[in-house]
PyMOL commands that place a pseudoatom at each C-alpha (Angstrom):
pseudoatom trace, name=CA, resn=UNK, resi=1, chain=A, elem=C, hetatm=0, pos=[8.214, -11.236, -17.066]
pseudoatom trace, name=CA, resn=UNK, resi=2, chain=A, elem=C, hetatm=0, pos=[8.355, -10.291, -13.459]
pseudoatom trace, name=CA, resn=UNK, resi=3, chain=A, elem=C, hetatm=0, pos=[9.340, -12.826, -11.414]
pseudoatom trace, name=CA, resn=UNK, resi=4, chain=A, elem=C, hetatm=0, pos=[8.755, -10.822, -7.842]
pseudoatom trace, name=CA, resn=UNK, resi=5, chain=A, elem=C, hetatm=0, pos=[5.464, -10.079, -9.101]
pseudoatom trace, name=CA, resn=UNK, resi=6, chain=A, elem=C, hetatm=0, pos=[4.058, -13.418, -9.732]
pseudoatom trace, name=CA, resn=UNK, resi=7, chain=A, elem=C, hetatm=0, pos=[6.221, -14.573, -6.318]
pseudoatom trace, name=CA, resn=UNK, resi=8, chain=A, elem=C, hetatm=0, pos=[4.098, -11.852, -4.298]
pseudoatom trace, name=CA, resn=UNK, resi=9, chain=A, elem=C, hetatm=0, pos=[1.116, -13.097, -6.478]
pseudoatom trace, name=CA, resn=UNK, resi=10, chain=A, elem=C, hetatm=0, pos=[1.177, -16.755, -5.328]
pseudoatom trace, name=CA, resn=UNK, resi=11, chain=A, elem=C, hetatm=0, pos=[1.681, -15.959, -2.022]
pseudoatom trace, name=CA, resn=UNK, resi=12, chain=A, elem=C, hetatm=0, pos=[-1.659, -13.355, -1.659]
pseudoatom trace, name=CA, resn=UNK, resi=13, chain=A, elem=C, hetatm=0, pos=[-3.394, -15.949, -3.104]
pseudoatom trace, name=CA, resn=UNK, resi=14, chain=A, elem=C, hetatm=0, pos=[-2.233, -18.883, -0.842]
pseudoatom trace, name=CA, resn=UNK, resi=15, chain=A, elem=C, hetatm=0, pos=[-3.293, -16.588, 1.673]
pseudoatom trace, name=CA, resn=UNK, resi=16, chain=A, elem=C, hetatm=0, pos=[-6.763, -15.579, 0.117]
pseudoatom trace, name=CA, resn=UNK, resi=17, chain=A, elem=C, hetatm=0, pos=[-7.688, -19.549, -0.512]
pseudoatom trace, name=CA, resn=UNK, resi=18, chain=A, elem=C, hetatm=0, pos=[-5.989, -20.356, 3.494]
pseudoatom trace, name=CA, resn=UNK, resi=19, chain=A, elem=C, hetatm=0, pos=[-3.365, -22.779, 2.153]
pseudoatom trace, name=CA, resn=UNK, resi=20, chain=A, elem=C, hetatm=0, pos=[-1.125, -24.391, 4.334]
pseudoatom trace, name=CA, resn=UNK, resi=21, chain=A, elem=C, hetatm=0, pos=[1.766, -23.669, 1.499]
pseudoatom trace, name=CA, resn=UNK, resi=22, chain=A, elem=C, hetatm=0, pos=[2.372, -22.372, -2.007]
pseudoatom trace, name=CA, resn=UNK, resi=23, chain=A, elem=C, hetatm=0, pos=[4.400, -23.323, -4.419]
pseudoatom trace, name=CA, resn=UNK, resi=24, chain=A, elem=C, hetatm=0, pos=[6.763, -21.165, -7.116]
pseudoatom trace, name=CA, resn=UNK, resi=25, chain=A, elem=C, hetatm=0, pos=[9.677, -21.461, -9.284]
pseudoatom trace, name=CA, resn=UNK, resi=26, chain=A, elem=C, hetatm=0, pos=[12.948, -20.367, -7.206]
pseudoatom trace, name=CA, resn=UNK, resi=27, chain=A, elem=C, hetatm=0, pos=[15.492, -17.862, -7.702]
pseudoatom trace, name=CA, resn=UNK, resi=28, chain=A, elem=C, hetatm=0, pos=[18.322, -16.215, -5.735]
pseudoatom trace, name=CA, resn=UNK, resi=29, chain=A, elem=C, hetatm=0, pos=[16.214, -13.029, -5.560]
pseudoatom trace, name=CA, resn=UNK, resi=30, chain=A, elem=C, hetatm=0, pos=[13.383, -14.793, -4.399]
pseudoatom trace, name=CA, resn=UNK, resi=31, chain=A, elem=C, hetatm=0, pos=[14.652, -17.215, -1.527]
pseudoatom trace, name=CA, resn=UNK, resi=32, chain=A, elem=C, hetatm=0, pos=[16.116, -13.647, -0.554]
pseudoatom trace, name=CA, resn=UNK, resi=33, chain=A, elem=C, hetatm=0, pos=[12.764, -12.144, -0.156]
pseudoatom trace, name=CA, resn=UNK, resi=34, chain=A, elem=C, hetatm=0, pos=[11.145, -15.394, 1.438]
pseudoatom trace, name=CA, resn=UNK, resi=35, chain=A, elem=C, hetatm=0, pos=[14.124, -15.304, 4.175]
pseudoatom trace, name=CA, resn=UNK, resi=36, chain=A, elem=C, hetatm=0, pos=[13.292, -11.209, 4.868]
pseudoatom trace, name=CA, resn=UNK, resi=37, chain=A, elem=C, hetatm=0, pos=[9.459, -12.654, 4.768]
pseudoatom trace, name=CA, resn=UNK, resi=38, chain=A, elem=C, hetatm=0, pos=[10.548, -15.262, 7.546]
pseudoatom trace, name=CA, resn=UNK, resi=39, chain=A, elem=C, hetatm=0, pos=[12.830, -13.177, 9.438]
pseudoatom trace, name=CA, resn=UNK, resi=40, chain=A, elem=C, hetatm=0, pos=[10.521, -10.579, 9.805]
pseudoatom trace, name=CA, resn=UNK, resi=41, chain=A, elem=C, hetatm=0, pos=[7.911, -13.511, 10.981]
pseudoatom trace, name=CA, resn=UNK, resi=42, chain=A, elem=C, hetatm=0, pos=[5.617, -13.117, 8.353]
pseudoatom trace, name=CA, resn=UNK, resi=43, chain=A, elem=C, hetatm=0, pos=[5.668, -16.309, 6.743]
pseudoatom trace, name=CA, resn=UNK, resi=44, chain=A, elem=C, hetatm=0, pos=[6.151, -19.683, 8.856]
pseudoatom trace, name=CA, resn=UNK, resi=45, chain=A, elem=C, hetatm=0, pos=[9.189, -21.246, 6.882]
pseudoatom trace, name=CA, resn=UNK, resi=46, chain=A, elem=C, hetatm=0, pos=[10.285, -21.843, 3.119]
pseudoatom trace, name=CA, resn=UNK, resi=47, chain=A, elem=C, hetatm=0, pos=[12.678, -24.420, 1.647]
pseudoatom trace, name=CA, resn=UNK, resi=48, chain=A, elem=C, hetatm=0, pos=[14.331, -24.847, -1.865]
pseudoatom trace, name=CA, resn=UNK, resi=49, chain=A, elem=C, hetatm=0, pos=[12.756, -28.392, -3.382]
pseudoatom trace, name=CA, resn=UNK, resi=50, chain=A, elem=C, hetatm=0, pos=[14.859, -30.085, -5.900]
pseudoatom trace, name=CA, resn=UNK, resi=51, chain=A, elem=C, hetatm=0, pos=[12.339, -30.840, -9.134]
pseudoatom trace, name=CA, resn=UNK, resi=52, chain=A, elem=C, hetatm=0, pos=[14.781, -32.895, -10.947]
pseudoatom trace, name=CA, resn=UNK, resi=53, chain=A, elem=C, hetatm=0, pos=[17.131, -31.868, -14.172]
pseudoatom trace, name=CA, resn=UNK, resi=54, chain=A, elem=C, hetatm=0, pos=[18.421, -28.574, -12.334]
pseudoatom trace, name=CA, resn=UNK, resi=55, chain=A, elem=C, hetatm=0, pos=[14.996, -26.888, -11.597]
pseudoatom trace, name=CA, resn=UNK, resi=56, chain=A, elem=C, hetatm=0, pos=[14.199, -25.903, -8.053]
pseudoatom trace, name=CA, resn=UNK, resi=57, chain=A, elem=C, hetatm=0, pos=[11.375, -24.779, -6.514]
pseudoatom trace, name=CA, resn=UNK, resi=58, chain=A, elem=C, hetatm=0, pos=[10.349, -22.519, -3.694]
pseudoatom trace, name=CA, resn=UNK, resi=59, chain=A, elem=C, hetatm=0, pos=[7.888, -23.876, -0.477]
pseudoatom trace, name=CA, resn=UNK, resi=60, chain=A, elem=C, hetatm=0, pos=[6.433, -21.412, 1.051]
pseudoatom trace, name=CA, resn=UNK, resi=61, chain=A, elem=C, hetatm=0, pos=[4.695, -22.228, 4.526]
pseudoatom trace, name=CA, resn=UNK, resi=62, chain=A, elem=C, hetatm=0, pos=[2.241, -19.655, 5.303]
pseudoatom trace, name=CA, resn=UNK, resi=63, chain=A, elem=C, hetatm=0, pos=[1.515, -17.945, 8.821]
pseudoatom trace, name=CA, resn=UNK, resi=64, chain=A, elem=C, hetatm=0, pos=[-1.850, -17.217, 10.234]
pseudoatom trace, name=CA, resn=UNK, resi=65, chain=A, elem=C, hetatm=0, pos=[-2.803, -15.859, 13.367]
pseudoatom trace, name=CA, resn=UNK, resi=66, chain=A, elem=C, hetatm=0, pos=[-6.503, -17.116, 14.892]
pseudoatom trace, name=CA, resn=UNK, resi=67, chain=A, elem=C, hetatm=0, pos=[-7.360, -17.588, 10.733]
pseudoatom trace, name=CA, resn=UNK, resi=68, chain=A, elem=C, hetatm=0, pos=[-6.096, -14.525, 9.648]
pseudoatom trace, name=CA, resn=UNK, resi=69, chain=A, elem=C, hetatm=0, pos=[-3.180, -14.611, 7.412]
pseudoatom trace, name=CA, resn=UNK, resi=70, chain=A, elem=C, hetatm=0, pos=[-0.154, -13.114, 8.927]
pseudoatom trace, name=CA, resn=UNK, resi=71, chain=A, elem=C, hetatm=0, pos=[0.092, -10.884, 5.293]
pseudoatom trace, name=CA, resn=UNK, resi=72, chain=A, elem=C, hetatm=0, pos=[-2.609, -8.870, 4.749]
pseudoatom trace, name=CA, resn=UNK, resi=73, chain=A, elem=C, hetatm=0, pos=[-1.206, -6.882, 1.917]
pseudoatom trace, name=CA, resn=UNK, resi=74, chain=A, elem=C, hetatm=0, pos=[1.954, -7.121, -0.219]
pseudoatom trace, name=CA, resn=UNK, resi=75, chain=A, elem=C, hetatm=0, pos=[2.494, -4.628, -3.190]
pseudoatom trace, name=CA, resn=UNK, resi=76, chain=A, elem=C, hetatm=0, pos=[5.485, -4.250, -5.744]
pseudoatom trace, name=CA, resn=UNK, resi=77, chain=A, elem=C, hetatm=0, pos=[6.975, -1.004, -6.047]
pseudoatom trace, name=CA, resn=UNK, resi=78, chain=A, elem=C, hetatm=0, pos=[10.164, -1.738, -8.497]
pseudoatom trace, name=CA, resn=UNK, resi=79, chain=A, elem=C, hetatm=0, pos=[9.337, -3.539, -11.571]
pseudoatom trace, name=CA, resn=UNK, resi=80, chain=A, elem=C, hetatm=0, pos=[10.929, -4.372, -15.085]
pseudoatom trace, name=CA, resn=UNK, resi=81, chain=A, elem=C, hetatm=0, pos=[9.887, -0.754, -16.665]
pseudoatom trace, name=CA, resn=UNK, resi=82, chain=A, elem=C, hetatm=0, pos=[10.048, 1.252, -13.826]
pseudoatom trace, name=CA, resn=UNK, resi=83, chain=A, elem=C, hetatm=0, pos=[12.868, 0.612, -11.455]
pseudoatom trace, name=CA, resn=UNK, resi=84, chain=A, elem=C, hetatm=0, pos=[12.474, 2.118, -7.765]
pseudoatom trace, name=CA, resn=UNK, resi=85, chain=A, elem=C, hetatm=0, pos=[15.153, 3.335, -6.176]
pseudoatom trace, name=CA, resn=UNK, resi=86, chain=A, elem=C, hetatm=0, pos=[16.257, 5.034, -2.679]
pseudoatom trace, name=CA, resn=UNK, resi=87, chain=A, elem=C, hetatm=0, pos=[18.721, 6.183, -0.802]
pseudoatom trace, name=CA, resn=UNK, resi=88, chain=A, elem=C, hetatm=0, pos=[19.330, 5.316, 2.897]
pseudoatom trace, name=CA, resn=UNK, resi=89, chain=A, elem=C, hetatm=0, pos=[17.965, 8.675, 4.126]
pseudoatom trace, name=CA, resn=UNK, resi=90, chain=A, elem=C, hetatm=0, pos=[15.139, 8.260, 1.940]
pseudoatom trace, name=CA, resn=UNK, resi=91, chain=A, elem=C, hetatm=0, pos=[13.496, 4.673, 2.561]
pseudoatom trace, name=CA, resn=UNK, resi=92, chain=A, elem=C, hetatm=0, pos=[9.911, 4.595, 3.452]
pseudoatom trace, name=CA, resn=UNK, resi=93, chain=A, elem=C, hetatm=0, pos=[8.083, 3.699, 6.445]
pseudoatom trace, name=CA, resn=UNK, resi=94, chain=A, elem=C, hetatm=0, pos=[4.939, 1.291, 6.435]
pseudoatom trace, name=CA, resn=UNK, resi=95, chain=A, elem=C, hetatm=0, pos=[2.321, 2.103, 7.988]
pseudoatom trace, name=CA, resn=UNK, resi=96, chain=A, elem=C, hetatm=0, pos=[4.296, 4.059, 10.630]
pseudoatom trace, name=CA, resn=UNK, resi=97, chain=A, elem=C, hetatm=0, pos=[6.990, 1.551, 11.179]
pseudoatom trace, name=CA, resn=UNK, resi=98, chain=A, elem=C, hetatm=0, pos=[4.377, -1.574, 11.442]
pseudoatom trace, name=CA, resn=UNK, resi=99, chain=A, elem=C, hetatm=0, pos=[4.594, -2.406, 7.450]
pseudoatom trace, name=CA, resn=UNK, resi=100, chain=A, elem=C, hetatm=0, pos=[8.091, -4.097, 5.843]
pseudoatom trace, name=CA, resn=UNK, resi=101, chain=A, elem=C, hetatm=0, pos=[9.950, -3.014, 2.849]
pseudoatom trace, name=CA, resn=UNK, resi=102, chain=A, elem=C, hetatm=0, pos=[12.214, -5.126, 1.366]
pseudoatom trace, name=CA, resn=UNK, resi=103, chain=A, elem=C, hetatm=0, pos=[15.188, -3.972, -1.209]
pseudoatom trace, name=CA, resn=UNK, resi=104, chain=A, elem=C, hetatm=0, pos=[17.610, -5.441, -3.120]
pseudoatom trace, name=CA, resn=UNK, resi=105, chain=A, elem=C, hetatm=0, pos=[21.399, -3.858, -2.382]
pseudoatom trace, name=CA, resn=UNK, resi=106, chain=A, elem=C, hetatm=0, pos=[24.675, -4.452, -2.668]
pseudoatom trace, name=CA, resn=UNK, resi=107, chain=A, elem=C, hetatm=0, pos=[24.509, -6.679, 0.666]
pseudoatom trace, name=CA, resn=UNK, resi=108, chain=A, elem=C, hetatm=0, pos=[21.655, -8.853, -0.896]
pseudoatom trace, name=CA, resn=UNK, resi=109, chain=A, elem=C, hetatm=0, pos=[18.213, -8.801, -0.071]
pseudoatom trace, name=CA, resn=UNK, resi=110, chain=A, elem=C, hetatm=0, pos=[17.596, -6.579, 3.200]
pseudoatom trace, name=CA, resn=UNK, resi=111, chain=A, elem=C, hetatm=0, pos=[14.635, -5.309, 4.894]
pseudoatom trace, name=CA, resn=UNK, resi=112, chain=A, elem=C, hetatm=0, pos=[14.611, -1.244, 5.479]
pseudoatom trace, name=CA, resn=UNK, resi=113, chain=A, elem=C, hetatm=0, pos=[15.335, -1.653, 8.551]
pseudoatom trace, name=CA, resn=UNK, resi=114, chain=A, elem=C, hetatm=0, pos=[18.652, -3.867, 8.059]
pseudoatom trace, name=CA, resn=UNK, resi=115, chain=A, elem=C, hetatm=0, pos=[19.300, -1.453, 5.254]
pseudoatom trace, name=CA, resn=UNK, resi=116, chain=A, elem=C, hetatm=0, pos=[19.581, 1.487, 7.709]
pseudoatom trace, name=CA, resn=UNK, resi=117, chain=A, elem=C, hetatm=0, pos=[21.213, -0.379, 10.098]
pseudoatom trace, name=CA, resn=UNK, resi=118, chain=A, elem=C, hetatm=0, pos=[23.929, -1.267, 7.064]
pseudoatom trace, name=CA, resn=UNK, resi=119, chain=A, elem=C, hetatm=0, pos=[23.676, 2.722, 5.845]
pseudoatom trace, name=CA, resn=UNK, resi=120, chain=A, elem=C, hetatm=0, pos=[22.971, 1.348, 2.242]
pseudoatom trace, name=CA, resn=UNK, resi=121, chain=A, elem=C, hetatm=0, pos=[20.165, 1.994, 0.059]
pseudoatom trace, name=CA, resn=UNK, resi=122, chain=A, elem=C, hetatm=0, pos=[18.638, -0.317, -3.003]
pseudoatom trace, name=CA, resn=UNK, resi=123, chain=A, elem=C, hetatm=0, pos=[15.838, -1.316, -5.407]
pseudoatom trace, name=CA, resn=UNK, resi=124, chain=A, elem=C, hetatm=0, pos=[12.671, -0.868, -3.696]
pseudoatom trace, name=CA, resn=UNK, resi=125, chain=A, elem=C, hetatm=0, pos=[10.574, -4.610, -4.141]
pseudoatom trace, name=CA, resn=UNK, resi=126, chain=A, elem=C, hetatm=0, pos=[7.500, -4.058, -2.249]
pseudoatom trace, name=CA, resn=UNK, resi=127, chain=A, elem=C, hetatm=0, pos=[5.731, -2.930, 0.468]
pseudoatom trace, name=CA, resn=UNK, resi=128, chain=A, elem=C, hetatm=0, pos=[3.822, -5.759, 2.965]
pseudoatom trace, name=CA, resn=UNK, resi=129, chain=A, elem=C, hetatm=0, pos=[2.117, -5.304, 5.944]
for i in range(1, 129): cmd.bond("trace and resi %d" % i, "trace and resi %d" % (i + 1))
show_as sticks, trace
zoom trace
């Protein structure tokens, strides 16, 4: 099961039914992406919620801007049978610089753009713009 996957799922389709927030299971990995998503000011907030017995759970807060959701697109590149990977000279630009990526190094959960700044590449995630 891919758990980036069916994170990137829940969010395009709080987005798709205008939710004010979604809801999905949390993991290291994922709080990672959500704070790239946040730092990079496409989603309002998130927070880890405590579900009792040692489960957590990630709130996201989605962004729009005048009704239109702040993510128009997210894709996965990386997934369970066909990992991604790149080097620092060779991560991608989005949509000419406008788009994110987001990888997974050895520094934890970067955009490219903190990955180049760091000289380290990763595990492509995905693509959002």
């Amino acid at each position: 099961m891919d758990i980036v996957s069916d994170f990137f799922t829940v969010i395009r389709n709080g987005s798709s039914a205008e939710k004010k927030s979604c809801i999905t299971r949390w993991s290291n990995l994922l709080e990672g992406v959500a704070r790239v998503l946040k730092d990079n000011g496409m989603i309002r907030n998130f927070e880890k919620v405590d579900d009792g017995n040692n489960r957590f759970s990630l709130k996201i807060d989605l962004k729009y801007v005048n009704g239109v959701p702040s993510i128009t697109e997210i894709h996965t590149v990386s997934t369970p049978g066909c990992r991604q990977y790149c080097g620092v000279s060779e991560i991608p630009s989005v949509l000419g610089g406008m788009g994110l990526v987001i990888l997974s190094t050895s520094r934890g959960v970067l955009s490219g753009f903190e990955a180049n700044k760091h000289g380290i590449g990763g595990e492509l995630l995905c693509y959002a713009w």
